[in-house]
Backbone as numpy.savetxt, mean C-alpha at the origin, in Angstrom:
# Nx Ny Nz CAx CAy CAz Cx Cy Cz
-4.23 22.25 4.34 -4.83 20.94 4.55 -5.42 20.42 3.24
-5.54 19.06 3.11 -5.91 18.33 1.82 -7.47 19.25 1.71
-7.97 19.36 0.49 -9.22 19.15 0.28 -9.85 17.88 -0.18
-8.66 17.27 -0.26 -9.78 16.44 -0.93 -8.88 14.94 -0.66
-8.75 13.87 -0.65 -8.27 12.49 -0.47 -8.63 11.41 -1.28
-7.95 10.22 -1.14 -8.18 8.75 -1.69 -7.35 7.90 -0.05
-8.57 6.75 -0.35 -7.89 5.60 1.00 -8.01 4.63 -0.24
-7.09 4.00 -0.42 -6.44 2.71 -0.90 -6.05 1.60 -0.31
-6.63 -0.01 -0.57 -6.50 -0.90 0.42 -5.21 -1.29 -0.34
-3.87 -1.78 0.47 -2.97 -2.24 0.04 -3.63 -3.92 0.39
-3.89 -4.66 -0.94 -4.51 -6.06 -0.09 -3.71 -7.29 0.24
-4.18 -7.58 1.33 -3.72 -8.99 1.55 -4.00 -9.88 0.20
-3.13 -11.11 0.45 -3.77 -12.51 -0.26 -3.94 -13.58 0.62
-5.32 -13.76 0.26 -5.82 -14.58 0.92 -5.00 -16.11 0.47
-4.56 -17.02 1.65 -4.18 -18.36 1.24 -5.13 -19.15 2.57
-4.92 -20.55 2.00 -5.85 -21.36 2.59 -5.09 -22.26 3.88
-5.61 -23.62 4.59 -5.12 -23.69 5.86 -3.05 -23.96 5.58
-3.50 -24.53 3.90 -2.02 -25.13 3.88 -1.06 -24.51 2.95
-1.92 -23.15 3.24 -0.61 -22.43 2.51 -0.66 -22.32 1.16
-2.05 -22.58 0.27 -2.13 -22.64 -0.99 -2.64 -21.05 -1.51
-3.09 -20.83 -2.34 -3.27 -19.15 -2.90 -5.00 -19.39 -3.02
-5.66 -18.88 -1.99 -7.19 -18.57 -1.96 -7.93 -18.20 -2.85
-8.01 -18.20 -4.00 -8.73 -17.78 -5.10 -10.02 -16.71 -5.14
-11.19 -17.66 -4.27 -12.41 -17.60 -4.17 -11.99 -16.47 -3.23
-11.07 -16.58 -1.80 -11.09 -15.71 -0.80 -11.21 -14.25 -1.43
-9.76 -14.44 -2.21 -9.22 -13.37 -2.86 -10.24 -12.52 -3.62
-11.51 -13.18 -4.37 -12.48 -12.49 -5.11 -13.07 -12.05 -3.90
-13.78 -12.73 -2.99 -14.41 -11.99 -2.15 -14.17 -10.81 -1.05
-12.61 -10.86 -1.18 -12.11 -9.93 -0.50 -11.89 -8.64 -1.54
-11.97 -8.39 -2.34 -11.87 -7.67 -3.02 -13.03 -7.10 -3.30
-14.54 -7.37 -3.06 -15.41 -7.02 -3.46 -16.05 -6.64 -2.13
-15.19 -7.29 -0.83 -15.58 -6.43 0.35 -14.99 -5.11 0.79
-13.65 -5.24 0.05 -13.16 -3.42 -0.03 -13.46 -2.85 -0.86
-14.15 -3.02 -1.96 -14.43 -2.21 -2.85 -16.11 -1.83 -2.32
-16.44 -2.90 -1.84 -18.32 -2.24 -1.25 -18.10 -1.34 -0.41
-16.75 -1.10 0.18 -17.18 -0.54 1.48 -16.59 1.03 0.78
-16.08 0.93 -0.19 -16.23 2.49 -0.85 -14.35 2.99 -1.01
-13.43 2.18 -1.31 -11.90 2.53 -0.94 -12.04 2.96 -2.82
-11.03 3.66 -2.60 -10.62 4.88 -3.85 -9.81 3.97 -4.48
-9.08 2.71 -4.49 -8.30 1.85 -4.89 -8.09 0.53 -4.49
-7.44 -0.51 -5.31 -6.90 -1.49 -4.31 -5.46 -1.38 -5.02
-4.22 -2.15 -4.09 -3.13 -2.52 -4.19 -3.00 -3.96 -4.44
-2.90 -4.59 -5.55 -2.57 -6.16 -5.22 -1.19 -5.92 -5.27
-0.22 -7.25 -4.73 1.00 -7.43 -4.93 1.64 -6.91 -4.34
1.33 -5.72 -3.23 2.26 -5.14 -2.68 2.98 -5.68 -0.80
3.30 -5.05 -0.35 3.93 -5.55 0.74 3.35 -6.42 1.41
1.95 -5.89 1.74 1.34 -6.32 2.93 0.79 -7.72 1.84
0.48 -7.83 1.07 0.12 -8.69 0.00 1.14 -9.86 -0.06
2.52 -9.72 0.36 3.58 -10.74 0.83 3.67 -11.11 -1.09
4.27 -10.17 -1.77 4.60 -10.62 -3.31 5.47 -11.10 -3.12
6.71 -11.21 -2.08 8.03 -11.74 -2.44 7.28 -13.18 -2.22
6.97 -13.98 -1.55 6.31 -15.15 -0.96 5.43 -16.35 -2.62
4.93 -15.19 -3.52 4.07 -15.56 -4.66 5.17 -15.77 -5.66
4.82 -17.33 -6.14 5.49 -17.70 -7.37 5.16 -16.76 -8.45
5.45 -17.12 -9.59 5.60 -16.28 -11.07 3.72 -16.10 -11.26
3.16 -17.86 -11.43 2.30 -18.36 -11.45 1.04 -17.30 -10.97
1.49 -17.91 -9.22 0.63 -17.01 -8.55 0.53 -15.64 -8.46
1.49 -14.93 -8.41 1.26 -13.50 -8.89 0.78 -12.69 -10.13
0.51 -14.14 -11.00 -0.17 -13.45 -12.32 -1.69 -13.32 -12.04
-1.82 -14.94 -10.95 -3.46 -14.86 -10.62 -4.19 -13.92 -9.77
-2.84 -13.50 -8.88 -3.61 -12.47 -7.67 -3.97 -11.33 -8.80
-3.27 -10.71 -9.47 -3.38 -9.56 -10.69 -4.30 -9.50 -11.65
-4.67 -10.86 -11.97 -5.35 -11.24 -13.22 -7.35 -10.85 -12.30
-7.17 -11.78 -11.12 -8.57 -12.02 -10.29 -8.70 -10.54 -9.69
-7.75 -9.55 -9.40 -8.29 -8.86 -8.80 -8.98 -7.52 -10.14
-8.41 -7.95 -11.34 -8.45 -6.63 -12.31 -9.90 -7.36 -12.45
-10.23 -8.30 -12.28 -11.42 -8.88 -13.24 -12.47 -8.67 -12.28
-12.23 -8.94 -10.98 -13.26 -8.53 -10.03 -14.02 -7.25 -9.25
-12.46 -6.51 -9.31 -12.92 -5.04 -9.16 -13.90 -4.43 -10.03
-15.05 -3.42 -9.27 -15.63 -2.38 -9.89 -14.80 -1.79 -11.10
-15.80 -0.65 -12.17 -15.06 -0.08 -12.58 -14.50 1.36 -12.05
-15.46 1.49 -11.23 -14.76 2.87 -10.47 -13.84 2.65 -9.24
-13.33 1.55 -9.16 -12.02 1.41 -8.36 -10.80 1.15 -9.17
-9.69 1.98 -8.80 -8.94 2.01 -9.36 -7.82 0.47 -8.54
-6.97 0.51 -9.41 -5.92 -0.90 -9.58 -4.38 -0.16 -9.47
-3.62 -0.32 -8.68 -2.31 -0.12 -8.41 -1.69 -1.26 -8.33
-0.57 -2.19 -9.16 -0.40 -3.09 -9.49 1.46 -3.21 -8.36
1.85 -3.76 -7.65 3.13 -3.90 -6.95 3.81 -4.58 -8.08
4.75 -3.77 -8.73 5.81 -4.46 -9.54 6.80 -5.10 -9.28
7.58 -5.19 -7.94 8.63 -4.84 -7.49 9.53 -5.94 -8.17
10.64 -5.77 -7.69 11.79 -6.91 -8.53 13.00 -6.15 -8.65
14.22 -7.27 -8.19 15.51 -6.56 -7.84 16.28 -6.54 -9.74
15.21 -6.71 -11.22 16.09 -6.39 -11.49 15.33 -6.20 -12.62
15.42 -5.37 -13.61 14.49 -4.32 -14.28 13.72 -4.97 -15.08
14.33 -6.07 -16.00 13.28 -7.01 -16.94 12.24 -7.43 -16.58
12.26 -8.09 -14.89 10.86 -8.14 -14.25 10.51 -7.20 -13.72
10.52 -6.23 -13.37 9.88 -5.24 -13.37 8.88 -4.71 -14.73
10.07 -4.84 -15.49 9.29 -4.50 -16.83 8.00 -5.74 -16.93
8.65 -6.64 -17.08 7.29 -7.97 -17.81 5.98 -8.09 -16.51
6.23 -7.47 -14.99 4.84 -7.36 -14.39 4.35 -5.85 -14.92
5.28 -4.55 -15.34 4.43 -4.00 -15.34 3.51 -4.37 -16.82
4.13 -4.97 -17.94 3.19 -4.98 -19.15 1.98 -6.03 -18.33
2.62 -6.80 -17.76 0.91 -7.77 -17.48 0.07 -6.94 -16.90
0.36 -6.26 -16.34 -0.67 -5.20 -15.22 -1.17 -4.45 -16.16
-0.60 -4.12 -17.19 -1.51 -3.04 -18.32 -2.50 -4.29 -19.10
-2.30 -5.55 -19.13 -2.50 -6.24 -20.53 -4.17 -6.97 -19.69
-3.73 -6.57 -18.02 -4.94 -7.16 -17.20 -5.82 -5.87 -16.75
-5.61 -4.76 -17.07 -6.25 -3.63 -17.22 -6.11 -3.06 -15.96
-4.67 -2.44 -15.03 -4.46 -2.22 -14.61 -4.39 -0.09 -14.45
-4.65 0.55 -13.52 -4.57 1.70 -13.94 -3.34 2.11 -13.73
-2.01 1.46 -12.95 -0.87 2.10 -12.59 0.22 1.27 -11.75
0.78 1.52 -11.69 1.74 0.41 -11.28 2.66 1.19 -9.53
3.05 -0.19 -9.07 4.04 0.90 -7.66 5.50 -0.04 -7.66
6.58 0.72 -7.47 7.69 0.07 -7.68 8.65 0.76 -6.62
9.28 -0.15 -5.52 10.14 -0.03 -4.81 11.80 0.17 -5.54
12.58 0.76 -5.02 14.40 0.41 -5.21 14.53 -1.09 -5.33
15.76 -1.12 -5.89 15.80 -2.48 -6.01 16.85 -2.98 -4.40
16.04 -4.25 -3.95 16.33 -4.02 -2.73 16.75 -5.19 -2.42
17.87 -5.50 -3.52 19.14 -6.46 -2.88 20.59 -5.28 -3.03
21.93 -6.28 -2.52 22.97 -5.58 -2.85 23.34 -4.13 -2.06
22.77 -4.19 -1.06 23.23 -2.93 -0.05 22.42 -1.56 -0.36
22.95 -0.66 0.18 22.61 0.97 -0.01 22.90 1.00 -1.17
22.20 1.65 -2.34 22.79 2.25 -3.44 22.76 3.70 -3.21
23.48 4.56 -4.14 24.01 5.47 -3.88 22.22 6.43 -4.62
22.11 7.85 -4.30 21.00 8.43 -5.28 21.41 8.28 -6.57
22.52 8.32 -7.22 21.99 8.23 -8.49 21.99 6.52 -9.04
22.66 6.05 -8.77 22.10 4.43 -8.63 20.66 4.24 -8.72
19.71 4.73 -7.32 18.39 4.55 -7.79 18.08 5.39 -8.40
18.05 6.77 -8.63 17.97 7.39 -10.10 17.95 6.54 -11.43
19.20 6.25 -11.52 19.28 5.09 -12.64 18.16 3.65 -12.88
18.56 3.40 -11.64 17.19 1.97 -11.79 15.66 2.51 -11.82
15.32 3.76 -11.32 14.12 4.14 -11.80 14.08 5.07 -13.15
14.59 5.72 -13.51 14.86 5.68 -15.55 15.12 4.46 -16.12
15.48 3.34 -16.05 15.42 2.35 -16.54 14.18 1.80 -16.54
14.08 1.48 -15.18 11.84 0.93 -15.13 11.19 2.08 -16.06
11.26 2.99 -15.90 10.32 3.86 -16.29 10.74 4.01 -18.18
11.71 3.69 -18.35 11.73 3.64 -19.84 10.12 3.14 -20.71
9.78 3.74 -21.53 8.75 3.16 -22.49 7.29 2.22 -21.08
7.48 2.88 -19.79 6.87 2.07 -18.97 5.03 2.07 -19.64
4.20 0.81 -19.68 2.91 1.03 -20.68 1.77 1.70 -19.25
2.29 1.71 -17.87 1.35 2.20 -17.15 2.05 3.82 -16.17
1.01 4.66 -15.91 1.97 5.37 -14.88 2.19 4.44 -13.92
3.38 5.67 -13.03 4.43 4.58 -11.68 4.23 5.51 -10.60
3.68 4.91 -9.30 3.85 5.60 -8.22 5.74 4.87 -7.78
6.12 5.86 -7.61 7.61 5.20 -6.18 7.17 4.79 -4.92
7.77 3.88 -4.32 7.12 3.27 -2.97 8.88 3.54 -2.28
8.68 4.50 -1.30 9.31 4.49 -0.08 9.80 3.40 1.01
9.98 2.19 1.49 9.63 1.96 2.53 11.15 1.03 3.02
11.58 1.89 3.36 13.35 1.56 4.06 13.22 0.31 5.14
12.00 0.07 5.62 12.00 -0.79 6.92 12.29 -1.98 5.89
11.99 -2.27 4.57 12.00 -3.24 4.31 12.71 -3.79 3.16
12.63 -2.64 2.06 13.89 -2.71 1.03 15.30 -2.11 1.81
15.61 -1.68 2.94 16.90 -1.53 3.40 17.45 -0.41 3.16
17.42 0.44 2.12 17.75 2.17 1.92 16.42 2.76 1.87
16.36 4.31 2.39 15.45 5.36 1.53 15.76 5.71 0.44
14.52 5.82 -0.29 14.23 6.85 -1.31 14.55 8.02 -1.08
15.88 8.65 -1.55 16.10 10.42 -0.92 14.81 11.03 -1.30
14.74 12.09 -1.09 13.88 13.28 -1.25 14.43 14.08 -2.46
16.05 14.10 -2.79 16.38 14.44 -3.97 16.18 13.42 -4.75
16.26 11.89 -4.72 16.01 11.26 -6.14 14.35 11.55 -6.65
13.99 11.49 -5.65 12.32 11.55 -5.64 11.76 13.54 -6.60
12.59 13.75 -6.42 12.01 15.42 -6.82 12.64 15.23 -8.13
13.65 14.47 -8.46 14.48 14.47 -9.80 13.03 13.47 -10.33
12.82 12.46 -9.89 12.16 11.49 -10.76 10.74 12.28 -10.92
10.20 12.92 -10.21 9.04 13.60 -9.91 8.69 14.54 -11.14
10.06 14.88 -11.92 9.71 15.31 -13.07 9.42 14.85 -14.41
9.19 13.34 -14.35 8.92 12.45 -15.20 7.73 12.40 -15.70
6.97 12.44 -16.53 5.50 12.55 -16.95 5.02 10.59 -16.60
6.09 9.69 -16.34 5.30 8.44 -16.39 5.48 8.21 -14.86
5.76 9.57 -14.00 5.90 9.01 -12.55 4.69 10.13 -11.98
3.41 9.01 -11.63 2.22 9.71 -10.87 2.63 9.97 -9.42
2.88 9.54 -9.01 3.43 9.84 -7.10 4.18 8.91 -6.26
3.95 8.90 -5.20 4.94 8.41 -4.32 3.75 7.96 -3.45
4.07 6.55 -2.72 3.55 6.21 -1.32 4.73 5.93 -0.43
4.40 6.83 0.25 5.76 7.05 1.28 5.31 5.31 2.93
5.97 4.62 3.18 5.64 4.30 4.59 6.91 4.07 5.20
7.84 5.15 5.52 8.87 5.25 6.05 8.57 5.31 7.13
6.91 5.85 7.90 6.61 6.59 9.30 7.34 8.17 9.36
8.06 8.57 8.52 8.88 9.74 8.56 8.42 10.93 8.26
7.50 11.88 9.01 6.47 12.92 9.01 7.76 13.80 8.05
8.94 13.99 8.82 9.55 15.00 8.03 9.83 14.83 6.51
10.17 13.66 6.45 10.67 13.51 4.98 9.11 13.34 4.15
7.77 12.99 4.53 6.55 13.57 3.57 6.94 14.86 3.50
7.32 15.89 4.55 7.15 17.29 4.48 7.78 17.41 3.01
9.19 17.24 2.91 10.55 17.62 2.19 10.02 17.18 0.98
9.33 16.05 0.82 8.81 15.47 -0.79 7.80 16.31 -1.00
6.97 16.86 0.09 5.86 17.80 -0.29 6.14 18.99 -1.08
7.30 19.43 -0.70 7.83 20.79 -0.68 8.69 20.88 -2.14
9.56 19.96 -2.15 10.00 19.29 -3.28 9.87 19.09 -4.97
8.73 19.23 -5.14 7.84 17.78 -6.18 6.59 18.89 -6.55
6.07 19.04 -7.96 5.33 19.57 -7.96 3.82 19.76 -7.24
2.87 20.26 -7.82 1.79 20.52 -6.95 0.67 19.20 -7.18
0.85 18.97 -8.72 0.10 17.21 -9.12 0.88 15.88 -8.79
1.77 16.19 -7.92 2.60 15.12 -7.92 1.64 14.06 -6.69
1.20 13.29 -6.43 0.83 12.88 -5.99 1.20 12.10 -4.72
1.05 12.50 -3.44 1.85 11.37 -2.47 0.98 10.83 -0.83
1.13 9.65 -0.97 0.17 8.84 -0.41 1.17 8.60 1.08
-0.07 8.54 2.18 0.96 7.76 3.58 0.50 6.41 3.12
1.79 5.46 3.54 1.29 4.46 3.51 1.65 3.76 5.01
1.81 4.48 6.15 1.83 4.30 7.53 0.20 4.82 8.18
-0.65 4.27 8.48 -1.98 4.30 9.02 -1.83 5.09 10.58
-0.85 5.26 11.11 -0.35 6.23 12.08 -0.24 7.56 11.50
0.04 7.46 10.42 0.26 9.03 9.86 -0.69 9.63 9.00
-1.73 8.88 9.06 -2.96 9.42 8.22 -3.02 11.05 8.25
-3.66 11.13 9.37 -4.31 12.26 9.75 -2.67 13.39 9.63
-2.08 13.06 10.03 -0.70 14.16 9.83 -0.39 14.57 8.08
-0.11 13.79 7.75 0.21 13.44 6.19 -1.26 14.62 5.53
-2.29 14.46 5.83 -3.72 14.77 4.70 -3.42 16.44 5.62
-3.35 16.58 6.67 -3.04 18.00 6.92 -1.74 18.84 6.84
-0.42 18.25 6.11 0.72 18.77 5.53 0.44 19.01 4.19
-0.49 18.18 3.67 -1.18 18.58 2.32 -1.44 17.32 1.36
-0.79 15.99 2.06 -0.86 14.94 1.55 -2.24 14.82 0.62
-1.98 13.05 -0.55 -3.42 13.16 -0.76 -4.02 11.80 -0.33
-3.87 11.40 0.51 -4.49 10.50 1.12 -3.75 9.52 1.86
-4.30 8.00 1.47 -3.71 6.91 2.11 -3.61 5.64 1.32
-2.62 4.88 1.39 -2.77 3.60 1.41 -2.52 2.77 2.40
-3.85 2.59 2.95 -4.05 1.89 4.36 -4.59 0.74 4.27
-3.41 -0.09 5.58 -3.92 -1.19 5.61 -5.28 -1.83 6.46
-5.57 -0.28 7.36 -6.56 -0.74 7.91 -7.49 -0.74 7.10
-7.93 -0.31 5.92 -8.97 0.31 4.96 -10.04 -1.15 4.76
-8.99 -2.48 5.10 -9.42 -3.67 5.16 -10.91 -3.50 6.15
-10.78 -3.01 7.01 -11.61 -3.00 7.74 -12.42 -1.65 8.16
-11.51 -0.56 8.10 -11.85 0.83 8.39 -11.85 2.03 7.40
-12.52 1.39 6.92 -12.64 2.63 5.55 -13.16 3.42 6.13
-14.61 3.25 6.28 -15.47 4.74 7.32 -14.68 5.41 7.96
-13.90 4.39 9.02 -13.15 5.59 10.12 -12.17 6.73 9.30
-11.40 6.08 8.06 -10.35 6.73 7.31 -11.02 7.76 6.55
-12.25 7.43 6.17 -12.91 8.19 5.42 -13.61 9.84 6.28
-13.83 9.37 7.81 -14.06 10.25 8.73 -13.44 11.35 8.91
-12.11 10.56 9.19 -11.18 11.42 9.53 -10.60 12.57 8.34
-10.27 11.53 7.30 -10.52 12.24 6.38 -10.84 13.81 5.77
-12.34 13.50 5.93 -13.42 14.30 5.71 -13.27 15.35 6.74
-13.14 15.42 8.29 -13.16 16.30 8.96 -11.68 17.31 8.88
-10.33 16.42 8.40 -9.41 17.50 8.04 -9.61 18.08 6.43
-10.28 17.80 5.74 -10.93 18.78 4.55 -11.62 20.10 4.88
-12.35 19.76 6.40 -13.51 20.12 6.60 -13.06 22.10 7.94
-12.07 21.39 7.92 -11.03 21.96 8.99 -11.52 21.56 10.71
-11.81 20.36 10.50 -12.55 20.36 12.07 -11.17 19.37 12.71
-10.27 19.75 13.17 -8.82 19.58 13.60 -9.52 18.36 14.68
-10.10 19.03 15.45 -10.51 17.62 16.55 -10.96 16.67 16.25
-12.13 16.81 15.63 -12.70 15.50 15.18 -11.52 14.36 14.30
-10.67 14.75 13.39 -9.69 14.42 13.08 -8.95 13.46 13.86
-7.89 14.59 14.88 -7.44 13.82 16.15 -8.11 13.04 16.73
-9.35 13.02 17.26 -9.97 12.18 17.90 -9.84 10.66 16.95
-10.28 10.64 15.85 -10.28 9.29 15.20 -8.57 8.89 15.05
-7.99 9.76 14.73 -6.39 9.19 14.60 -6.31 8.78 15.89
-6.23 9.48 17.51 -5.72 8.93 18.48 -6.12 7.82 19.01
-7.65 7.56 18.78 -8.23 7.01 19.40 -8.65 5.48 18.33
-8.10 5.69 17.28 -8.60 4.21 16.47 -7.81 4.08 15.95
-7.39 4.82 15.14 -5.75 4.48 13.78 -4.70 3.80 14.53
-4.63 4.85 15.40 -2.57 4.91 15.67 -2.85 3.30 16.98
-3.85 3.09 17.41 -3.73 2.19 18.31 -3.62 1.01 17.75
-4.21 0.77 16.54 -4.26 -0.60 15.36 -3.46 0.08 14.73
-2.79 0.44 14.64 -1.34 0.85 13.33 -0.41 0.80 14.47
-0.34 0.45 15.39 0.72 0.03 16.76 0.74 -1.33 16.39
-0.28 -2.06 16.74 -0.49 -3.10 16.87 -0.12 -4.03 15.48
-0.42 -3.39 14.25 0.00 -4.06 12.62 1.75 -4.01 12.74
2.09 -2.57 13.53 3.45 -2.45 13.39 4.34 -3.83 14.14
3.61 -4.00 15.36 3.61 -5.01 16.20 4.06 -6.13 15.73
3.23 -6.92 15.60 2.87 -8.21 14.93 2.83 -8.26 13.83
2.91 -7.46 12.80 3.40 -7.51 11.55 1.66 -6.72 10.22
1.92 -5.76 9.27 0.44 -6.16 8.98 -0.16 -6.92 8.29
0.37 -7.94 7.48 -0.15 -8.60 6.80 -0.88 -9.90 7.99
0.28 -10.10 9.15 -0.45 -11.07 9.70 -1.76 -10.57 10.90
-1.45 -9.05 11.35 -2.49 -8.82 11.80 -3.78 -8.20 11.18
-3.81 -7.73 9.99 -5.11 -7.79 9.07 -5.42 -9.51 9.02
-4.90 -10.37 8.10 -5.56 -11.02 7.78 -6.04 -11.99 9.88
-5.50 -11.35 10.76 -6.11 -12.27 11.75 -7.36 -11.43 11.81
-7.54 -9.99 11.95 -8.82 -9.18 11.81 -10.10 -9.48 11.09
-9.29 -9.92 9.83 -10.52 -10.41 8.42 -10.62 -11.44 8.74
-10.47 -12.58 9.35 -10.30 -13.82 9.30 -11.79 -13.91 10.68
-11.16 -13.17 12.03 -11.82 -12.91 13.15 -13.59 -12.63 12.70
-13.56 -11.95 11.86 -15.09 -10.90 11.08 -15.31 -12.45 10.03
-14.74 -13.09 9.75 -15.48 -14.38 8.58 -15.43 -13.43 7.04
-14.77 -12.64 6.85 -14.05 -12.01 5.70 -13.40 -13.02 4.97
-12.48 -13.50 5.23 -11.41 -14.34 5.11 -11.92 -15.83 5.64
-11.40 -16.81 4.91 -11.32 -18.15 6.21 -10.13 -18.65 6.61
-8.87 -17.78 6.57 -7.87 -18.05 7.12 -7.25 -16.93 6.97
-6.19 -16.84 8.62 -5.48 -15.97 8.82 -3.88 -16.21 7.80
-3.75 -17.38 7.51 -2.34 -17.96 7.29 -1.39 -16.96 6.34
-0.41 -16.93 6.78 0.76 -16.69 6.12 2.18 -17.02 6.10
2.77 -16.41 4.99 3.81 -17.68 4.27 4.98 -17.16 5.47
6.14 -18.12 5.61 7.61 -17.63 6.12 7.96 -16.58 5.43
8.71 -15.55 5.47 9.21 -15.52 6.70 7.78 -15.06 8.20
7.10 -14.70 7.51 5.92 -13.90 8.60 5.75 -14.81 9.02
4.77 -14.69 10.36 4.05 -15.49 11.39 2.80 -14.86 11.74
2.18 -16.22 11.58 0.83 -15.88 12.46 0.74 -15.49 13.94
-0.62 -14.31 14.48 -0.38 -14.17 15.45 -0.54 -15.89 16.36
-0.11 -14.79 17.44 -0.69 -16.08 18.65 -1.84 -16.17 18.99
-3.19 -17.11 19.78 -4.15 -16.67 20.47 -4.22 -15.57 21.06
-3.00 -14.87 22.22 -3.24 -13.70 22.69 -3.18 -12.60 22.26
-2.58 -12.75 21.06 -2.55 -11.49 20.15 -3.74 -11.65 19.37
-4.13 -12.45 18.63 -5.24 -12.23 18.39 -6.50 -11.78 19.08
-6.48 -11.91 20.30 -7.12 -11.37 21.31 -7.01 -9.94 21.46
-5.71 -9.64 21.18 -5.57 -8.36 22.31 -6.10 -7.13 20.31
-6.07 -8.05 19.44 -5.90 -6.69 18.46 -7.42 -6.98 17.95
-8.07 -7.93 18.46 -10.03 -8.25 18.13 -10.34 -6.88 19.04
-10.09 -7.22 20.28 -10.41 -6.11 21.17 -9.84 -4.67 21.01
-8.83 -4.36 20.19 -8.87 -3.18 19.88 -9.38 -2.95 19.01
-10.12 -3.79 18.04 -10.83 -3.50 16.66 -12.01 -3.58 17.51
C-alpha cells in the first residue's frame, strides 16, 4: 500500500454566461483548491476542455494560474496537440510561466497508431523537452491506449516523471506498476479508482472531485497509508465512486463546474460544445449527492 500520496485538481476553466474565458473566476478558483490543501493543480487538461481554448486563451489559463498559485503547489501544465511543434511551443511557455511539469496525451487524430508510432511521437515531444513529462492515458477520449509496453519503454527516460492513467482500467495500473521503475510515478486519474490504485501501490490522484473533496481524498488517503482498509472503503463506496458515477454520467467538466457553481465557487456552470450543461434535474440529483 502507498505510504504516502498527492491529490491533484485537474481544473476546470471557468467561462462566463456567454461563453467568454472567466479570468477573475479562474484566479479564484485556483486559490480555492489550493486553500483547501491539493498537492497540485492541472490547468489545460481534459476536464479543463483545452481542445475548446483558442491559442490566446490557453496562454491566459497557464499564465493566471502559474501567477496565482501558492508556492508550495505544484503546476502540471496539459500540453496536448496532435502534432509535436505545439506540443513543443506549450511546453516552453509552461516552463517560461514557471511551470513544474508538463502532461501530454498520444496524438489523438488519425486512428490507432501502432506502439512504436507512439513511442516515436513521445521521443520526439520529449526531445530537449525544458520541463519533466507525465504521459496521460485516457483512451475514452484520445481513441487508442497507451500500451503498458510503450509506457515501460518511455518510463526509462530521465525527462518522463510518470503517468496519469484514467482509462478506469485497475489491471492495466497493475501492469504499469509492475512494469516501470520504483520512482516512476503514476497517478489515477479516475476518482472511482482512488482508493484501489493508492493500495496497488499507486501515488495518488488526479481528481476531479479534489474541486470540492480534497478532505474526503485526503481521508481516504491517509487511512490506506495507515492500513485501516475500512475506513478507506467506506469513503470510496460511500462518496467517491457515487460522484465519480455521476461526473462519468454527465460528463466531468460539466458536472464539477455545476457543483462549484451550486457552492458560489464559480458563477457559472457554462461550457463550450461539444459538452453540455447539466439539466435542472441533474443538477439536482448530483447537489444531493454532494
Amino acid at each position: 500500500m502507498a505510504e504516502s500520496f498527492d491529490v491533484l485538481t485537474p481544473l476546470v476553466t471557468p467561462f462566463d454566461a456567454d461563453g467568454d474565458l472567466d479570468v477573475a473566476g479562474l484566479e479564484a478558483l485556483v486559490r480555492h483548491v489550493s486553500a483547501a490543501g491539493v498537492d497540485g493543480i492541472v490547468p489545460c487538461g481534459t476536464t479543463g476542455e483545452f481542445e475548446t481554448l483558442s491559442p490566446g486563451e490557453y496562454r491566459t489559463v497557464v499564465r493566471t494560474t502559474t501567477e496565482t498559485v501558492p508556492e508550495d503547489c505544484r503546476v502540471i501544465v496539459g500540453t496536448a496537440a496532435t502534432d509535436v511543434s505545439t506540443v513543443h511551443e506549450r511546453m516552453a511557455f509552461a516552463a517560461e510561466q514557471g511551470a513544474d511539469s508538463t502532461l501530454v496525451v498520444p496524438s489523438y487524430y488519425g486512428g490507432r497508431a501502432s506502439g512504436a508510432g507512439n513511442e516515436a511521437f513521445f521521443d520526439a515531444v520529449l526531445a530537449d523537452a525544458p520541463l519533466p513529462v507525465y504521459l496521460y492515458n485516457i483512451p475514452g477520449a484520445v481513441g487508442q491506449e497507451l500500451s503498458v509496453e510503450t509506457v515501460a519503454a518511455l518510463a526509462q527516460s530521465d525527462a518522463v516523471a510518470g503517468l496519469k492513467d484514467s482509462s478506469g482500467d485497475l489491471p492495466y495500473v497493475t501492469a504499469v506498476l509492475n512494469r516501470t521503475p520504483e520512482d516512476f510515478t503514476v497517478y489515477q486519474g479516475h476518482d472511482g479508482l482512488f482508493v484501489p490504485s493508492l493500495v496497488l501501490g499507486g501515488d495518488g490522484g488526479v481528481s476531479a472531485l479534489s474541486h470540492l473533496l480534497y478532505s474526503e481524498l485526503e481521508r481516504a488517503g491517509t487511512a490506506v497509508a495507515n492500513g485501516d482498509v475500512a475506513e478507506a472503503r467506506a469513503v470510496q463506496r460511500k462518496i467517491l465512486s457515487p460522484l465519480s458515477e455521476a461526473c462519468a454520467e454527465f460528463g466531468f467538466a460539466p458536472t464539477v463546474k455545476a457543483l462549484l457553481a451550486d457552492r458560489g465557487i464559480i458563477d457559472h456552470a457554462t461550457v463550450r460544445p461539444p459538452r453540455d450543461s447539466l439539466s435542472p434535474d441533474a443538477v439536482e440529483s448530483v447537489t444531493e449527492l454532494l
